[in-house]
C-alpha positions in Angstrom: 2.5 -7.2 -35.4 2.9 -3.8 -36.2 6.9 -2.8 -36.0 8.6 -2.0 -32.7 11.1 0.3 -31.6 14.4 -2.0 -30.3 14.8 1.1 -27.9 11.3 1.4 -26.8 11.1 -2.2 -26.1 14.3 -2.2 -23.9 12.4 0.3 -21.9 9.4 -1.5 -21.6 11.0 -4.4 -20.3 13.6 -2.3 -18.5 16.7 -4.3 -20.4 20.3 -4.0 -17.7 22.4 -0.9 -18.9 25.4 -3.5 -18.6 24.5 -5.3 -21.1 22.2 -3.5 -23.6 24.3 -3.6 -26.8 21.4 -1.3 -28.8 23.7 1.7 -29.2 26.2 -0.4 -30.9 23.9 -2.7 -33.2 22.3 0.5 -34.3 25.7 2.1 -35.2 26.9 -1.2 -37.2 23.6 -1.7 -39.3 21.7 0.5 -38.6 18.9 -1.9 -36.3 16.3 0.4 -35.1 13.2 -1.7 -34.8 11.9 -5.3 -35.4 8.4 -6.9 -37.2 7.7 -9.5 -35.3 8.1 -12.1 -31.9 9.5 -15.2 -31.8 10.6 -18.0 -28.8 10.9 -21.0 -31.1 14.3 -20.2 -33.5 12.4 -22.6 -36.1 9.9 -19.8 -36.6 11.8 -17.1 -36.3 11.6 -14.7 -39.9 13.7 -12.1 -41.0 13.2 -8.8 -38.9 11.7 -10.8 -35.7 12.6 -10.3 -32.0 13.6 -13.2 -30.2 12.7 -14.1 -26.2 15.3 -16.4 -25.2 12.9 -18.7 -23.1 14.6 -20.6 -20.1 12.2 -23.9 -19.8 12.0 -26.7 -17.4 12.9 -28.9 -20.7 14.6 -26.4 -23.1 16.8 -23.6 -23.0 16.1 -20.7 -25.7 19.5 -19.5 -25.3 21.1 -22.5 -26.7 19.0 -21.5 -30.3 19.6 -17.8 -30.1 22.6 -18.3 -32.9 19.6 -20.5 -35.2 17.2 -17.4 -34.4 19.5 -14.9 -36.1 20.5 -17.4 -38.9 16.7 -17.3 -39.7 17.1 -13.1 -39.6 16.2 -12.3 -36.4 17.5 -8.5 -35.6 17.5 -8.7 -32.1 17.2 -11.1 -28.8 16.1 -10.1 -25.6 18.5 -12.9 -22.8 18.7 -13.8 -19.4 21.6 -15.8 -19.0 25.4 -15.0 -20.6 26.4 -15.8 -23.9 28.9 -15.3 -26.3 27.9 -12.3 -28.3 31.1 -12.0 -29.7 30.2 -13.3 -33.3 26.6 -10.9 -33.4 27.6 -7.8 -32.9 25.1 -6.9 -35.8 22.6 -7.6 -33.5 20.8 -5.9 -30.9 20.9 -8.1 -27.2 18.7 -7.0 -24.3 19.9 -8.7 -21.0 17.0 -8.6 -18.5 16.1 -10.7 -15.3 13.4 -13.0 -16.7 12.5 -13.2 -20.4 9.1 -14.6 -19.7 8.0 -11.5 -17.8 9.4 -9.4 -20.3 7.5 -11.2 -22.7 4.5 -9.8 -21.0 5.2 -7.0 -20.2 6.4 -6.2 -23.7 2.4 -7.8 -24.9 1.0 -6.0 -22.4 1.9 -2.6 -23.2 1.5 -3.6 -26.9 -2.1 -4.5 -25.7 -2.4 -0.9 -24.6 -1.4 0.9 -27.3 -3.8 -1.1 -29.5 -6.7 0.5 -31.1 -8.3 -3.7 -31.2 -11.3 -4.8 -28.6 -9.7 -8.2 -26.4 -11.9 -10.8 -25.7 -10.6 -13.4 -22.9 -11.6 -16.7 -22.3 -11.9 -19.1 -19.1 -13.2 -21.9 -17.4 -12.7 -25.5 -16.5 -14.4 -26.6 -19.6 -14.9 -25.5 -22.9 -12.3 -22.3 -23.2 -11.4 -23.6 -27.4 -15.1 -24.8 -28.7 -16.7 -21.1 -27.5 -13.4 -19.2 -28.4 -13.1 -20.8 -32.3 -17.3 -20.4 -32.4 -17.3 -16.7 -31.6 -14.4 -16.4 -34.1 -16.3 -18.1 -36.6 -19.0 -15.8 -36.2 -17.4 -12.6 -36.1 -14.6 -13.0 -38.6 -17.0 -12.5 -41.2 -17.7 -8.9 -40.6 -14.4 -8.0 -38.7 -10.7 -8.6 -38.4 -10.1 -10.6 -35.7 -7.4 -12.9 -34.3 -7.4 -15.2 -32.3 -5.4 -17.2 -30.2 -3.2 -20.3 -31.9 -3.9 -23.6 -31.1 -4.3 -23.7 -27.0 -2.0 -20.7 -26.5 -3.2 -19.4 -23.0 -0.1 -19.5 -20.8 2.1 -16.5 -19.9 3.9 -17.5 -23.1 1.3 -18.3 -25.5 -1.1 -15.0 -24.5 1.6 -13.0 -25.2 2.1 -14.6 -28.5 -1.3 -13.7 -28.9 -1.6 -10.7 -28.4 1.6 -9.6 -30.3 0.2 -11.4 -33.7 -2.3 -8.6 -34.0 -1.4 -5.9 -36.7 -2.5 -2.4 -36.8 -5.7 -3.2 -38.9 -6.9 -6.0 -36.6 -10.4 -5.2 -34.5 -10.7 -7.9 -32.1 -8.4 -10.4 -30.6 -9.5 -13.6 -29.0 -7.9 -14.9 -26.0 -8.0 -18.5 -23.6 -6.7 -17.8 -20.1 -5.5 -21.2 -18.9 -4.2 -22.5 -15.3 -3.2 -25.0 -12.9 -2.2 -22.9 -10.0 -3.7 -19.7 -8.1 -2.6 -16.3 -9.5 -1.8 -17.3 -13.3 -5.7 -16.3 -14.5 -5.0 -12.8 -12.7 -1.6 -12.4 -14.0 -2.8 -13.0 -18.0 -5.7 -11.0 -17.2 -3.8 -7.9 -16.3 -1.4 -8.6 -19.6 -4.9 -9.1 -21.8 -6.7 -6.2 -20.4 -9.8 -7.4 -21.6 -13.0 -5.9 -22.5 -14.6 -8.4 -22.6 -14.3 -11.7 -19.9 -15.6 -14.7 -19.9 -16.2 -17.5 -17.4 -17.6 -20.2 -19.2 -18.4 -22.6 -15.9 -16.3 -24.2 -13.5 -15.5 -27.7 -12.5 -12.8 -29.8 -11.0 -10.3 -29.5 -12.9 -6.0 -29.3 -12.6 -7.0 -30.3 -8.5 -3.1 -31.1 -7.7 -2.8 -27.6 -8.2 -6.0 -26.2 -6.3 -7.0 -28.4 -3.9 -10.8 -27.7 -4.0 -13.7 -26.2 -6.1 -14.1 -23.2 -4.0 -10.4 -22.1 -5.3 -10.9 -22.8 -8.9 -14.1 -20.9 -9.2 -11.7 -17.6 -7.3 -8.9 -18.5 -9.6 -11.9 -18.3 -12.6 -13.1 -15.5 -11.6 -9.7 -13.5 -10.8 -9.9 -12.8 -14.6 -12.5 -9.5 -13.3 -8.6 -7.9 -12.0 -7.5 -7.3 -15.8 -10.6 -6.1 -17.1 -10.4 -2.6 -18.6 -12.8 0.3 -16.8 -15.9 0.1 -18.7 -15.0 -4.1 -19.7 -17.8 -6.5 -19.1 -17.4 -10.0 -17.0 -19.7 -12.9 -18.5 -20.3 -16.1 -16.1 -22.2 -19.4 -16.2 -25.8 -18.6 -14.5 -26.5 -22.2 -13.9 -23.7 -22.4 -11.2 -24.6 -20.8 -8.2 -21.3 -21.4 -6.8 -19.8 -18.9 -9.2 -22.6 -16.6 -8.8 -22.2 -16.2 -5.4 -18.7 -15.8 -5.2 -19.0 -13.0 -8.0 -21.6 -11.2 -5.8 -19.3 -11.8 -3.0 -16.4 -10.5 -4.8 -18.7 -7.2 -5.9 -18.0 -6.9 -9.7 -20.6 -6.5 -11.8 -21.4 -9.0 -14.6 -23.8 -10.4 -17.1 -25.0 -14.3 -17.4 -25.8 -17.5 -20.1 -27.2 -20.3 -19.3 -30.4 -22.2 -18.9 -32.5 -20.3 -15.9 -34.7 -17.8 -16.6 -33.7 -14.3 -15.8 -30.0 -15.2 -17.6 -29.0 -12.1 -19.6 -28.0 -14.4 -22.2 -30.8 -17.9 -22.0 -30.9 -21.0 -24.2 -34.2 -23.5 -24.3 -36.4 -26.3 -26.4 -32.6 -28.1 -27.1 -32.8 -30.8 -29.4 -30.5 -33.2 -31.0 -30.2 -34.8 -34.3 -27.3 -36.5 -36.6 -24.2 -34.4 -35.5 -25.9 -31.8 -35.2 -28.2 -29.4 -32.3 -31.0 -27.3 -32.6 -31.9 -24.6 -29.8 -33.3 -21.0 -28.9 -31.7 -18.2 -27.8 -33.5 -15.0 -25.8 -32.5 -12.2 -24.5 -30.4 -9.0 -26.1 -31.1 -8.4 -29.1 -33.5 -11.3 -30.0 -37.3 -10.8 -30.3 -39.5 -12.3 -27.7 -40.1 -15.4 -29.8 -36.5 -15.9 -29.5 -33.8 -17.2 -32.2 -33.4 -20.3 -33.6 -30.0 -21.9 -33.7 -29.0 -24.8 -35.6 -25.3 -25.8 -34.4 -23.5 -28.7 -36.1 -22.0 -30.1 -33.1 -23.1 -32.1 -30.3 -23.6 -32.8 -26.6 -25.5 -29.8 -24.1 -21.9 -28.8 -23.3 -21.5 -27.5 -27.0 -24.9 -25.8 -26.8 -23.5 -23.8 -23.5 -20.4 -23.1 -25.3 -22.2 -22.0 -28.3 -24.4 -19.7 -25.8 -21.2 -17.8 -24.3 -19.8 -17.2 -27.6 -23.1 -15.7 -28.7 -22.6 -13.5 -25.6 -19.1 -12.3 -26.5 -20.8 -11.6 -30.1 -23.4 -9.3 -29.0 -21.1 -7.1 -26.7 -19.0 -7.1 -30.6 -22.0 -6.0 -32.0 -23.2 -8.8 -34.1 -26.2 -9.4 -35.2 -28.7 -12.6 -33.8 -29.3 -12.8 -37.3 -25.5 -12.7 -38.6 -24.8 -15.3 -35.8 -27.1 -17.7 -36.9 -26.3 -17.9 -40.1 -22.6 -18.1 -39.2 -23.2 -21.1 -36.8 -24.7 -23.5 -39.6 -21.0 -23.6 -41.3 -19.1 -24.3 -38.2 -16.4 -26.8 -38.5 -15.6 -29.2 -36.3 -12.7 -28.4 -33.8 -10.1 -30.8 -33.9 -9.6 -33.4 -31.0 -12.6 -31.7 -29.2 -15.9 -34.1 -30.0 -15.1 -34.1 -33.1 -17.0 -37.1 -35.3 -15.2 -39.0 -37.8 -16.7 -41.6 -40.0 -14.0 -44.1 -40.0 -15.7 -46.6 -43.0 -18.2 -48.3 -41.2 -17.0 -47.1 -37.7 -18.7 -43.2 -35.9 -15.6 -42.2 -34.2 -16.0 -39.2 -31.7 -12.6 -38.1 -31.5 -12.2 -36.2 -27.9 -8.6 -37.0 -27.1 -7.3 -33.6 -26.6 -7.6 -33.6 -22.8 -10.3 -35.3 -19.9 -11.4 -33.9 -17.0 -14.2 -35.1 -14.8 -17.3 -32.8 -16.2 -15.5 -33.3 -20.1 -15.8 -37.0 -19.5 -19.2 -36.7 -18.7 -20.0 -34.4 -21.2 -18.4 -36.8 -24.0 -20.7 -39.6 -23.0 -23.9 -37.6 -23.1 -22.5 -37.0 -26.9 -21.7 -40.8 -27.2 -25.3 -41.9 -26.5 -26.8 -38.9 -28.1 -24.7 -40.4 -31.3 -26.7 -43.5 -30.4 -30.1 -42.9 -30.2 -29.9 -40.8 -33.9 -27.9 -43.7 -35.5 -29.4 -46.0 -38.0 -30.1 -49.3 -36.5 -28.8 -48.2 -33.2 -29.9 -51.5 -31.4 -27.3 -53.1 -33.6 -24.5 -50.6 -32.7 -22.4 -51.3 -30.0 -21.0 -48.5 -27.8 -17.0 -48.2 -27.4 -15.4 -45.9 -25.1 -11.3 -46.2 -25.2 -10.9 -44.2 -21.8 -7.7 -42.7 -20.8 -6.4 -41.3 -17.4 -7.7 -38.0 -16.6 -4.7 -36.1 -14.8 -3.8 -33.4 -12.3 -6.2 -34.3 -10.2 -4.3 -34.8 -6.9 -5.5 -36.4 -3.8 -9.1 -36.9 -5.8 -7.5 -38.2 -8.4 -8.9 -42.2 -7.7 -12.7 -40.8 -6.2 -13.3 -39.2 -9.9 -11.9 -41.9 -11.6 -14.4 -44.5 -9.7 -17.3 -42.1 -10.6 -16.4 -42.2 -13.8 -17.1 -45.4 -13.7 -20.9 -45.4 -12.9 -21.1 -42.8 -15.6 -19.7 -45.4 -17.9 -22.4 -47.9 -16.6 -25.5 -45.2 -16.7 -24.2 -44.4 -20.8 -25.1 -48.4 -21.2 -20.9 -48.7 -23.0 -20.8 -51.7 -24.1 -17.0 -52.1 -24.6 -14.9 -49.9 -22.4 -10.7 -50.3 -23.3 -9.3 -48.8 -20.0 -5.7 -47.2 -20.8 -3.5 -46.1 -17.4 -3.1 -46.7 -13.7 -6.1 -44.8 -13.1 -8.7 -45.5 -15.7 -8.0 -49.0 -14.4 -10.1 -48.1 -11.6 -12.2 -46.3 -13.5 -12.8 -50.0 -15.4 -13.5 -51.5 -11.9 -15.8 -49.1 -10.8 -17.8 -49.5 -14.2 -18.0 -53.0 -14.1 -19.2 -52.9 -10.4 -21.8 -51.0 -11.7 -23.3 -51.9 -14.8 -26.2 -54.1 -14.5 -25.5 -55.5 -18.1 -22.6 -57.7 -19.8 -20.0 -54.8 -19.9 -16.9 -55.9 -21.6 -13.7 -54.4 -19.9 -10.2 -54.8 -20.9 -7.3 -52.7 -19.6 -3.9 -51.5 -21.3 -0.9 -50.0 -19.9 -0.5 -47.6 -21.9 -1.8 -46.0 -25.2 0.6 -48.3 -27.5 -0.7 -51.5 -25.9 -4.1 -50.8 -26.8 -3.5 -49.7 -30.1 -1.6 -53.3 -30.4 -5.1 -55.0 -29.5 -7.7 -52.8 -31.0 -8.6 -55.0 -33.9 -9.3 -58.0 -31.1 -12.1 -55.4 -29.3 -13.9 -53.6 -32.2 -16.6 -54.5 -34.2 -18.3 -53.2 -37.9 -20.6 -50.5 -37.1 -19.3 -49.7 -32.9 -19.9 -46.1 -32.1 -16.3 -45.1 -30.4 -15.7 -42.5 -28.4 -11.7 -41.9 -27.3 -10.8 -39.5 -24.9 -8.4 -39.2 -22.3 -5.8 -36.3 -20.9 -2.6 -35.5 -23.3 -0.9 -38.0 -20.7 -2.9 -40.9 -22.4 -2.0 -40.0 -26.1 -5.0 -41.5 -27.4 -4.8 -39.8 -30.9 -3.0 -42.8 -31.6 -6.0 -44.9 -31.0 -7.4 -42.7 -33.6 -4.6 -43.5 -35.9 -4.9 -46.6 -35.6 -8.6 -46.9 -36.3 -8.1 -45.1 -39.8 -5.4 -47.7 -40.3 -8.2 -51.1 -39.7 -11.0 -49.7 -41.0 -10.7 -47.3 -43.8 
């Protein structure tokens, strides 16, 4: 980030008189302005600002000391503490240190000379926000957001990362309750949004689909005057409610009369092939050769093509950016384990992700060599926060599991138990089914249930911790 005044900031985040030590920090040493944001004291660098976070598990205050050991200049508090021993320092006491956290990123947002890009939706937020980043790193400077920082701690983090020199930033919005899309939105101020579909998803905390698609769309309240709003054109659920809302937006998707359309989608190896009409192609379209799998990919691929046009890239720039895409960690990501084709897909499950990973799973099967003599695996996880649904989904998961023609399905958790029912109700074939407590157990028994050759797919919620599975795999069979 570009450096801050300690006395700007404290108004910004409107720091309590009582206890704004500025005036005598600044007299001791002479502390007039920081380089950079920290909340974790292990990454906290000399000149750095740090947010005392108050967690559910942790307790920033506790680390504050650590912070300025690492050469932090100043902290910004909630609760008391004894300064006694920093009075080098400058302390700004305010009522909530995650609110000032964005407020502080928000107004750094505004002073910015960069173009924000926000991401949302119930599926796919990471694949389309590291694609378009692929893309348009190459003829801009662009951040984007770390890991799966989209919370009101991690967009903020975002944000603040950009220097001076930096022309785009790229954002995820995440959520599991109403009003946190439309409070991140209002900290991003994006020009551009993005809605890249909806689906049931984090149901404990919305109830219904009708509330996540206004959640999703709540993302329209941040956007900057003359910003553009992106959604899914083959839901007509979110179209509708955008029209009902009255903002005016663009589309991707499959239907004709999309702003932004993709057709003729074919798979081979890891790879898929499609075309893409619309701005800025000509009316033959543009061919698009994606190294990653599975319809959901192509639709992700699609929306970050969208956010790249509105940049001002090229069709032809894309393209040739997509054919080097690397794989995104955790998320369908294919590993050849020695013998073994691993689809590793254990970052997190919900109901449409699940399905979307077993459309890649017997894509990976009808491109394999001698794929009547390769068995299908899927070691299945719980998918969670699903609430009062939480059992219905499962069991539907199950007849997926049946339709995908698995031949080995590992259940791990309460409720991919019943997802292992429900599948073996189901299938119309000799489905083997075993289920495991927990993630540890099956790893314990893996060797018992895998064969030379099996194409595996793992995924299941954080919960399930099924990189371990994955671990474990390397372990037997490289």
């Amino acid at each position: 980030m570009k450096e801050f005044s300690v006395d700007i900031l404290g108004q910004i985040i409107k720091a309590h008189p009582e206890r704004d030590t500025r005036r005598e920090s600044q007299a001791a040493n002479h502390i007039s302005c920081f380089t950079g944001v920290s909340t974790d004291s292990r990454a906290a660098k000399a000149g750095d600002c740090f947010f005392a976070i108050l967690g559910e598990n942790f307790d920033g205050h506790a680390y504050i000391a650590d912070a300025f050991a690492k050469g932090a200049v100043c902290a910004v508090v909630k609760r008391e503490f004894d300064d006694s021993k920093f009075a080098d320092k400058a302390i700004l006491k305010v009522s909530d240190t995650i609110e000032a956290l964005g407020d502080f990123a928000r107004e750094y947002r505004r002073q910015g000379g960069f173009k924000v890009v926000a991401i949302t939706g119930s599926v796919g937020k990471t694949t389309t926000r590291q694609i378009a980043y692929h893309a348009l790193s190459r003829h801009f400077r662009v951040v984007q957001a770390p890991k799966n920082f989209n919370n009101n701690i991690g967009l903020p983090l975002t944000l603040l990362g950009a220097d001076p020199k930096d022309q785009i930033i790229i954002a995820e919005l995440g959520t599991n309750h109403p009003g946190e899309i439309a409070y991140l939105a209002r900290i991003a101020q994006p020009d551009i949004a993005v809605v890249t579909n909806t689906y049931p998803a984090h149901l404990e905390g919305f109830g219904d689909l009708q509330t996540i698609i206004q959640e999703k769309l709540s993302i329209s309240e941040g956007l900057r005057r003359d910003g553009v709003l992106i959604i899914n054109a083959d839901s007509d659920r979110l179209i509708d409610a955008c029209r009902a809302k009255g903002v005016t937006f663009m589309t991707f998707g499959r239907l004709v009369g999309s702003d932004y359309r993709v057709q003729d989608i074919t798979y081979d190896g890891f790879g898929s092939s499609f075309t893409i009409y619309g701005p800025g192609q000509s009316g033959n379209g543009t061919q698009i050769c994606l190294p990653i799998l599975g319809l959901g990919n192509v639709q992700n691929a699609l929306a970050a093509w969208a956010i790249c046009s509105q940049c001002g890239l090229s069709i032809y720039d894309f393209a040739r950016a997509i054919k080097t895409l690397p794989n995104v960690p955790m998320r369908a990501e294919p590993l050849q384990i020695g013998t073994l084709t691993v689809l590793n897909d254990c970052y997190n499950a919900n109901p449409t992700s699940m399905k979307n990973a077993l459309d890649i799973l017997t894509g990976l099967h009808a491109v394999s060599g001698s794929a009547q003599k390769r068995r299908l695996v899927f070691v299945c996880g719980d998918m969670a926060e699903l609430g009062e649904q939480a059992e219905a989904l499962h069991s539907e998961l199950g007849a997926s599991i049946a339709r995908a023609n698995v031949q080995v399905l590992l259940a791990v958790g309460r409720f991919a138990k019943i997802t292992a029912a429900a599948a073996k109700s189901a299938a119309e074939y000799a489905l083997r089914v075993e289920c495991f407590e927990d993630g540890l157990a099956a790893c314990n028994n893996l060797a018992q249930f895998i064969e030379r050759y099996d194409i595996i797919l793992v995924k299941g919620s954080r919960t399930a911790k099924l990189e371990m599975a994955v671990e474990k795999l390397k372990e037997l069979f490289s």
